[in-house]
PASEBA-1860 file (N, C-alpha, C; in nm, 3 decimals):
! residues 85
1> XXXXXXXX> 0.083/-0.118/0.000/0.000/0.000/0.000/0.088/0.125/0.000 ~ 0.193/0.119/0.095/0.279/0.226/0.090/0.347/0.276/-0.034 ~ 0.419/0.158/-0.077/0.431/0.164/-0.214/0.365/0.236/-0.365 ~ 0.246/0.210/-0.331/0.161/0.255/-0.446/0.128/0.406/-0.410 ~ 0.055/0.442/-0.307/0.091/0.572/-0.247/0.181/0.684/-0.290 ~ 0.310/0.681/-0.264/0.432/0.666/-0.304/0.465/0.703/-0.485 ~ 0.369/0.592/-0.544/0.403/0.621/-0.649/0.316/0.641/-0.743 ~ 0.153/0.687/-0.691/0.044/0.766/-0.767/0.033/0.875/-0.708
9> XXXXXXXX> 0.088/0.854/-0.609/0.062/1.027/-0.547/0.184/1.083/-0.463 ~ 0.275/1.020/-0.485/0.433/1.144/-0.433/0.473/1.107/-0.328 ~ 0.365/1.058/-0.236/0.447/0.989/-0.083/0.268/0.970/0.045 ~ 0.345/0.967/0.142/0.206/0.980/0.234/0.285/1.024/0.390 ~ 0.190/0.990/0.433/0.300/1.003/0.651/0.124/0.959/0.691 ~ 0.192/0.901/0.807/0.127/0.821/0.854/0.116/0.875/1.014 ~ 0.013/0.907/1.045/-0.080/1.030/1.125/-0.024/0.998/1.284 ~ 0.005/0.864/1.303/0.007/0.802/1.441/0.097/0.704/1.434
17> XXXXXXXX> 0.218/0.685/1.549/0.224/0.572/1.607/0.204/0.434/1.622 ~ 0.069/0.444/1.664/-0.004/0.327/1.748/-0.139/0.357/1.648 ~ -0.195/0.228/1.662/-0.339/0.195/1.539/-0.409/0.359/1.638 ~ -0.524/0.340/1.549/-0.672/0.424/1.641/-0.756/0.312/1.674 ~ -0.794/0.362/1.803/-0.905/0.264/1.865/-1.049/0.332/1.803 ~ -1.135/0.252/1.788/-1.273/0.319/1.713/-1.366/0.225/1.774 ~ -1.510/0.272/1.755/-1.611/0.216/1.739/-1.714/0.224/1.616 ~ -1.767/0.138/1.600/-1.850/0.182/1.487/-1.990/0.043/1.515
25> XXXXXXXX> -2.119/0.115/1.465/-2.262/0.068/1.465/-2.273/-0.019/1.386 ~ -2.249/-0.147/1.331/-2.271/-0.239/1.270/-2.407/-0.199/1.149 ~ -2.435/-0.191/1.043/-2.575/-0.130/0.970/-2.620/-0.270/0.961 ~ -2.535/-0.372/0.960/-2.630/-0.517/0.937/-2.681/-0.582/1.005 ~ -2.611/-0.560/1.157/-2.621/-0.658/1.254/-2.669/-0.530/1.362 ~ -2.631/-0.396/1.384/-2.703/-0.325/1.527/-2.648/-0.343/1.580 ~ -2.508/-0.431/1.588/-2.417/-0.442/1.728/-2.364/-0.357/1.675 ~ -2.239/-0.272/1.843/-2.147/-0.179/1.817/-1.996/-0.271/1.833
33> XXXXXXXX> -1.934/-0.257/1.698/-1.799/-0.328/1.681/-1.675/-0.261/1.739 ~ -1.587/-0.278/1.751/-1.462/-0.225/1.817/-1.343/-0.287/1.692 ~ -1.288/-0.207/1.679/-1.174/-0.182/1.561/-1.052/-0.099/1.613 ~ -0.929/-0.137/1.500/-0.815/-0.077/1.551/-0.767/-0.015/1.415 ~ -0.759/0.099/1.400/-0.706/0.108/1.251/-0.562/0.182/1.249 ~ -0.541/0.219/1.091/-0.451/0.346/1.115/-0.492/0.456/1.020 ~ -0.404/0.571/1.022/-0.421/0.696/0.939/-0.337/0.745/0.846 ~ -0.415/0.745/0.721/-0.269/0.762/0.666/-0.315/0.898/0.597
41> XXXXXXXX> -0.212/1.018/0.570/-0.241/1.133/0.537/-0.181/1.109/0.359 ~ -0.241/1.138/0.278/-0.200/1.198/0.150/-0.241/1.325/0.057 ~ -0.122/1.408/0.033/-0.146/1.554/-0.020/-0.178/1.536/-0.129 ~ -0.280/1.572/-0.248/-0.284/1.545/-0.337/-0.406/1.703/-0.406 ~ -0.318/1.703/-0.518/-0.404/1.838/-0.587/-0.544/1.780/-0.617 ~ -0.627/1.916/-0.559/-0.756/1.892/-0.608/-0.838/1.794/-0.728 ~ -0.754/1.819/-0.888/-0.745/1.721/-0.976/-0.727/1.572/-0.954 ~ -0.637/1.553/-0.851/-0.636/1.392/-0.828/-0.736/1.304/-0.713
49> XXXXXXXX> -0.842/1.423/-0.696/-0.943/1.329/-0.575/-0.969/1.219/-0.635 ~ -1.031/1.253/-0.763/-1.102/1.104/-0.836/-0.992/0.977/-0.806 ~ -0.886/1.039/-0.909/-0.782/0.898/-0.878/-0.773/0.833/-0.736 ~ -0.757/0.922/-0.627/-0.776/0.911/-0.491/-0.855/0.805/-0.429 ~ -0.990/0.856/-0.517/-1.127/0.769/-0.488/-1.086/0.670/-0.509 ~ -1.059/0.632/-0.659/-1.079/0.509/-0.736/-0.958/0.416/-0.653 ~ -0.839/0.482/-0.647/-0.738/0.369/-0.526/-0.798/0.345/-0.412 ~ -0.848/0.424/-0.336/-0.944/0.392/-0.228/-1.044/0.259/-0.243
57> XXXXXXXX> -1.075/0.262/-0.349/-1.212/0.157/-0.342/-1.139/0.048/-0.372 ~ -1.066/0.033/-0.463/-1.009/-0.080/-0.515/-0.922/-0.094/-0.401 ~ -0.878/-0.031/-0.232/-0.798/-0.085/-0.118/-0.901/-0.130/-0.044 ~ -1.012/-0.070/-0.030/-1.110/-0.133/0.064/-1.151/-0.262/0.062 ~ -1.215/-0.287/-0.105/-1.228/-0.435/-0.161/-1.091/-0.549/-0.159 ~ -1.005/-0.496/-0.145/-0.867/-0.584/-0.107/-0.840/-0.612/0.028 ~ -0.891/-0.536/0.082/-0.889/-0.539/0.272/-1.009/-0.607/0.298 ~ -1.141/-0.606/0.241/-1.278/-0.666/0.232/-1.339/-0.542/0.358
65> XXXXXXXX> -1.320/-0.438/0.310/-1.385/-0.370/0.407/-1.514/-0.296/0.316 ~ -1.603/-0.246/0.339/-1.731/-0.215/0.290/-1.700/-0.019/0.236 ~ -1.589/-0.003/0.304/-1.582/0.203/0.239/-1.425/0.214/0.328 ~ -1.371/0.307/0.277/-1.263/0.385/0.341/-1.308/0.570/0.367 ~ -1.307/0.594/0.473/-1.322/0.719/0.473/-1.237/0.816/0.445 ~ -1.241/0.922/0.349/-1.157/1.032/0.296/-1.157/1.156/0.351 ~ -1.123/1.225/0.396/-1.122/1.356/0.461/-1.069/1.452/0.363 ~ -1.126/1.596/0.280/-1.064/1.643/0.236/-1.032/1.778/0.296
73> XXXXXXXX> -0.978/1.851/0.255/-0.898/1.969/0.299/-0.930/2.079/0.216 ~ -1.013/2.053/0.082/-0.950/2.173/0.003/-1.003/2.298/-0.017 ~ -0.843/2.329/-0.057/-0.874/2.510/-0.024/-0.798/2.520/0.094 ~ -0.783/2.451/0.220/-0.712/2.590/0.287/-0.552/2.510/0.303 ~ -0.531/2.409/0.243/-0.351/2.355/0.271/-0.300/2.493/0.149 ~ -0.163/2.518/0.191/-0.077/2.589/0.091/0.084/2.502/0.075 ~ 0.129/2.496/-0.011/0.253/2.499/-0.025/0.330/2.592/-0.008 ~ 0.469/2.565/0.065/0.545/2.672/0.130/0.654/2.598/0.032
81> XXXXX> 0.709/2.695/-0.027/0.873/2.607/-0.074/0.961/2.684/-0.009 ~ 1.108/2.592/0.017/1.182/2.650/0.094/1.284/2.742/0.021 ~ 1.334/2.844/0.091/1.390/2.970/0.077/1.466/2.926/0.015 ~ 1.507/2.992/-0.120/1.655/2.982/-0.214/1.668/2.808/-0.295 ~ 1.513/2.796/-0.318/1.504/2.681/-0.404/1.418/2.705/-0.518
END
């Protein structure tokens, strides 16, 4: 996964440490499940959400998970380049 990351979209960083502890409402069953995940951050220009998406779905169905959640940002990240480059 890192890998591909890496090399459709420039790199990633990875938010935490240690997994996240979560809960989540089961929609099939009504029980509340307990999960451990992780976070992974990737910068990517507005133009590449779709691609974004489409790796997303095709990781979820490889993990057998039912969605990956996306968080976007856009509009307020900026690029800073560094002085005398």
């Amino acid at each position: 996964m890192r890998g591909k990351l890496e090399e459709q979209f420039g790199g990633w960083s990875l938010a935490a440490q240690e997994p996240l502890e979560g809960a989540w409402r089961n929609p099939d069953t009504g029980e509340v499940e307990h999960d451990a995940s992780w976070r992974y951050e990737v910068g990517v220009a507005p133009e590449q959400l779709e691609k974004l998406d489409g790796y997303l779905a095709d990781l979820a169905l490889r993990l057998g998970q039912r969605a990956i959640w996306r968080v976007a940002h856009a509009g307020q990240g900026k690029l800073i380049h560094a002085r005398g480059r």
